[in-house]
N, C-alpha and C positions, 0 to 999 in steps of 0.2 A: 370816825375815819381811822384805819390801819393806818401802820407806815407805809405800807404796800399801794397806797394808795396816793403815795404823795410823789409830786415829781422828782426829778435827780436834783434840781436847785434849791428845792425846799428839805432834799434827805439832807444834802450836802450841808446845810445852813444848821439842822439837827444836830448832824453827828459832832458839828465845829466845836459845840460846845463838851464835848467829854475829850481828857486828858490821855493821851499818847496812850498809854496801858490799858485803858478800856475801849481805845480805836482800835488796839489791835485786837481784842475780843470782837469786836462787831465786824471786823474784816472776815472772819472764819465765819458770819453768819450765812450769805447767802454771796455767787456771784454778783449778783446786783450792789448793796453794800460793800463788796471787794473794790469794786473800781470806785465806789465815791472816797472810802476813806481816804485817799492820795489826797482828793480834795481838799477834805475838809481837815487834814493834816497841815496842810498848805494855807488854808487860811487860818487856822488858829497859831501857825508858826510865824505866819508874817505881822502876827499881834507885837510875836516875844523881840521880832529882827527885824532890822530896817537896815535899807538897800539888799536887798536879795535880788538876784535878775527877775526880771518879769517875765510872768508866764508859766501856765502848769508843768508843761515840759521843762519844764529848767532844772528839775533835779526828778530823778525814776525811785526817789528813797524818804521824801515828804516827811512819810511817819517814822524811820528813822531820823532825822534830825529834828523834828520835833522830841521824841524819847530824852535826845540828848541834851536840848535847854528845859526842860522839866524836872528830866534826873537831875541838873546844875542848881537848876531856882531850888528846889527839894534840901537840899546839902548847902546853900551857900544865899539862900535868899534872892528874889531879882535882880537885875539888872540895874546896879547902884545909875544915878543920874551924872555921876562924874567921872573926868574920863580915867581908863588907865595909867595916865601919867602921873596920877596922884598916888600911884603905888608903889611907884619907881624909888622912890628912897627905904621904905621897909621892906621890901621884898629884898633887892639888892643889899643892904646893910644885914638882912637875915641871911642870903644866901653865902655872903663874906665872912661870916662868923665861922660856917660849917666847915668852909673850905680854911680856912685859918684852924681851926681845932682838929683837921684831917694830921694835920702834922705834926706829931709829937716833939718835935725837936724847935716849935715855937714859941715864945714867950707868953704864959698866961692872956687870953681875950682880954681880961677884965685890964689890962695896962695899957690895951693899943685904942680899945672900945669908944674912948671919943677923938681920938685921930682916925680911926675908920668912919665912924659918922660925919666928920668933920667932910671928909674924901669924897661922899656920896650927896651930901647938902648941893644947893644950889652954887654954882660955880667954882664947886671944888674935885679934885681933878677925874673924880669917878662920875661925874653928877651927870642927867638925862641927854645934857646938852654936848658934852663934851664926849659923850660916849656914842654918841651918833654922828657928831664930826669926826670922829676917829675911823668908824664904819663908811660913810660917804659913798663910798665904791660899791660896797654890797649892797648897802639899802637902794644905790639909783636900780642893781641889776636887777632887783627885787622886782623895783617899779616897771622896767622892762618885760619881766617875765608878768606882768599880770597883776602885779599889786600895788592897793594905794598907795600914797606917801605914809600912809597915817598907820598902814596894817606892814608898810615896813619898819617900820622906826617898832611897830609893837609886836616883830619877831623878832628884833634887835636886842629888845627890853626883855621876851622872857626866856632866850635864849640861854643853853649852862643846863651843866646835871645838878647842880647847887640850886639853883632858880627853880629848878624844876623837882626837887625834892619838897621845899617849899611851899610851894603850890600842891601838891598832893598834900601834904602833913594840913595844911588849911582846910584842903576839902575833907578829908576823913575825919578832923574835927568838927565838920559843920560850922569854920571862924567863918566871915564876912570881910575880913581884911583885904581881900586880892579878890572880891566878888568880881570885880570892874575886868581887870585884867583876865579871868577866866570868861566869864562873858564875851569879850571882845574875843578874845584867842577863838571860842566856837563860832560865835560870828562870821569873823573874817574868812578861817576856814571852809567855813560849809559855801560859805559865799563865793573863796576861788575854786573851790573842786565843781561848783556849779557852773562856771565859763567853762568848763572841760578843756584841762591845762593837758599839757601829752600825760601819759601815762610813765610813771617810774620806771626804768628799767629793772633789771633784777640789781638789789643790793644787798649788800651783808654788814652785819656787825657782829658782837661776842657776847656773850651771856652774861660776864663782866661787867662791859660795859653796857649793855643796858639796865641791867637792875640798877646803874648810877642813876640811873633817870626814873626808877618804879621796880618796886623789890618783886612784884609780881614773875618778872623774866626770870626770877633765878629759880622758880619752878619747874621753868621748861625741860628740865633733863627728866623731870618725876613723871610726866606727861604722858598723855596715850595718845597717837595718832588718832586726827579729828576730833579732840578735847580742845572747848575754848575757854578762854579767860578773858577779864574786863580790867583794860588797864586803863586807872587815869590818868596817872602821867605820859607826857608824851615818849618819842623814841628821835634817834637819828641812825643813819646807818650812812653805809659808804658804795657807791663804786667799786666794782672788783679792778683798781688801777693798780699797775705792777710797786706804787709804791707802798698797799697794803699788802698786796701777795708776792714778795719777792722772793719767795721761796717755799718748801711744801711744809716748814715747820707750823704754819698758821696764821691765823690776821694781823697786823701790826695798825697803832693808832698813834697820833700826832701825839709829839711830846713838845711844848715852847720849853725855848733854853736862849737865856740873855746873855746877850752877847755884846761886846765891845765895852766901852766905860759909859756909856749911857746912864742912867738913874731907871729905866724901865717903864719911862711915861708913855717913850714915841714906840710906835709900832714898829719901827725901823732895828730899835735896840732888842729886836725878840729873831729866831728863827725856829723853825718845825724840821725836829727829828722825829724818826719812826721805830717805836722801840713795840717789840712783841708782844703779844698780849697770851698766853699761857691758858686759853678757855673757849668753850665749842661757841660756835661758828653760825649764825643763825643769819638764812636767807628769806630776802622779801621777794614775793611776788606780787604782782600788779595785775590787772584783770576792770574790767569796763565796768562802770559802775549798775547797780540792779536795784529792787528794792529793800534787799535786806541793807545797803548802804555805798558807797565809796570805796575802793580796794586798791587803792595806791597811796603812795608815798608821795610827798608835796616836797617840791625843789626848794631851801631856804637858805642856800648857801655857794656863793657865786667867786669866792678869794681863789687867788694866784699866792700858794706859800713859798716863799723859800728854804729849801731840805738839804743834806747833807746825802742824799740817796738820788743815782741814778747819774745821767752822762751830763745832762743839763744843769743836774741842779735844783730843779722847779716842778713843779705838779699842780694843776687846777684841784680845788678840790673839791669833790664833787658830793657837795652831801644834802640827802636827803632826811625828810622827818616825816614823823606817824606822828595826827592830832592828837588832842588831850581824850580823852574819854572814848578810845577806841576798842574792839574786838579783836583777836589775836587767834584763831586758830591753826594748830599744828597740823599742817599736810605729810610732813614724812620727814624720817631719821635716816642718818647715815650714818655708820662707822667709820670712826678715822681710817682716812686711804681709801674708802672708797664711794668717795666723791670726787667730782672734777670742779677747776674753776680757770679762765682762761682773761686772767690779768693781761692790761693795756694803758697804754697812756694817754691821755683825755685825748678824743677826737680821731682817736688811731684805730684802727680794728685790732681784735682780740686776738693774742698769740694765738700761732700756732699748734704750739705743745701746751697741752693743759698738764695744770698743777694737782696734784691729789694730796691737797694738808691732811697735816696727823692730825686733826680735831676732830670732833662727833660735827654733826651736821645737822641741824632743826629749820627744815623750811616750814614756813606760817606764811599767813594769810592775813591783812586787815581787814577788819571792816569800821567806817567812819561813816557820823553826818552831823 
């Protein structure tokens, strides 16, 4: 007996058993194999995840997000049996160190290196516990917007261009230390893009600041229109609110500056100024998901700052992120000036008079699953 021969439950049951990269060879065999693969994408992914919504319909991209927990197992081993929160103290004690040797005018690592550990242990003032009480407010919005208690506390946790440098330098070594925490991060992910949350508005950030997150971005200027790249670390970008385009000189991003005679513990002793960022300009667009994957930006960020910029004072701040192990293609370049961008204040419609910044301008495309 052919395959040709065998019903769609029985091909489906077949195909389940070959790996994302030779599904998508068997998709390009025949119509008929085109529409099982989704299938059998779908049951060999709900092997790797558990709680995914029920039902085939529930994601148009199967074999995309399968690719992406096979590329992970591949590079970082399965899915460790404990949770994320067991990595909460090395990840964060690594991501402390980077950011502590960012600053030349610090005192040697090796002198603070166990009062920084001390800080990060159980009950001391950085530790998982205390850093989620801190949070409280954003992680409930979180749970509001769609997510569990468990997948807020763990964007809470791998939140930071420090954290997030980390986590790539792990995966491109093929280490197993932060298995858990990447695992859960695609997980949770794929699982809320699958409730079909609204769709991103358009946001921007700077080429700057994303290579903080994955050096990959700081290619983007070398780029040819409709050239794609495979970043694993994540991304954030912003709202075009008039507190990042306050003028046509360029993007500006939150700077913390402590203030009062505080020590720096309470969140009260910090406030957010908005200082310039001197680097082109990259816009996200959003679009319904398909099956090459996911093409929006996931809301993870729900804080009211207090600024020293604007009539009030205050700005919601409106930020978005790009999962781990996403696709990035360039739709189109601008030259400084001319582009438009038509900053507003959360909830408000968008000026009038649009701004034309002096930066170059690279709008992309994600794709996630």
């Amino acid at each position: 007996m052919s395959a040709c021969h065998l019903s769609d439950d029985l091909l489906v049951a077949v195909l389940s058993a070959l790996p994302a990269a030779e599904l998508r060879v068997a998709a390009a065999t025949c119509n008929r194999w085109r529409e099982c693969v989704p299938q059998a994408a779908e049951l060999r992914l709900r092997l790797h995840s558990l709680g995914l919504p029920v039902g085939c319909d529930a994601s148009p991209c199967w074999l995309r997000s399968l690719f992406t927990v096979e590329l992970l197992e591949a590079a970082v081993g399965p899915r460790p049996a404990h949770s994320w929160r067991v990595d909460y103290f090395e990840l964060h004690y690594r991501a402390c160190e980077k950011n502590w040797k960012k600053d030349t005018t610090n005192p040697p690592w090796e002198e603070v290196a166990e009062s920084m550990r001390q800080q990060f242990e159980p009950g001391g003032i950085c530790s998982l516990d205390v850093d989620c009480s801190r949070s409280v407010d954003c992680i409930m919005d979180r749970q509001r917007a769609g997510w569990s208690e468990d997948a807020a506390h763990l964007l809470q946790h791998a939140a930071g261009e420090e954290e997030s440098q980390v986590l790539v330098e792990s995966y491109l070594a093929g280490c197993s230390d932060f298995a858990a925490t990447m695992h859960s991060l695609v997980a949770e992910c794929c699982s809320y893009l699958m409730r079909g949350p609204p769709l991103a508005p358009e946001c921007y950030c700077t080429v700057r600041e994303l290579s903080h997150f994955e050096s990959e971005w700081a290619t983007l200027p070398t780029r040819r229109v409709g050239e794609s790249f495979f970043c694993v670390g994540g991304a954030a970008a912003r709202e075009p609110l008039s507190c990042y385009f306050p003028d046509e000189r360029g993007m500006r991003f939150e700077k913390s500056v402590q203030t009062g005679a505080g020590n720096g513990e309470d969140i009260r002793d910090w406030m957010t100024t908005y200082v310039l960022d001197d680097s082109p300009v990259v816009r996200f667009l959003s679009s319904a998901a398909d099956r090459n994957g996911f093409h929006s930006l996931i809301q993870d960020q729900f804080n009211r700052w207090e600024s020293d910029v604007g009539p009030r004072g205050e700005y919601e701040h409106a930020s978005w992120s790009a999962p781990m192990f996403c696709t990035a293609t360039l739709v189109e370049k601008h030259a400084p000036g001319e582009w438009e961008v038509r900053p507003s204040k959360q909830g408000l419609r968008p000026a009038r008079c649009a701004l034309r910044p002096q930066q170059a301008l690279y709008t992309v495309r994600l794709s996630s699953g």
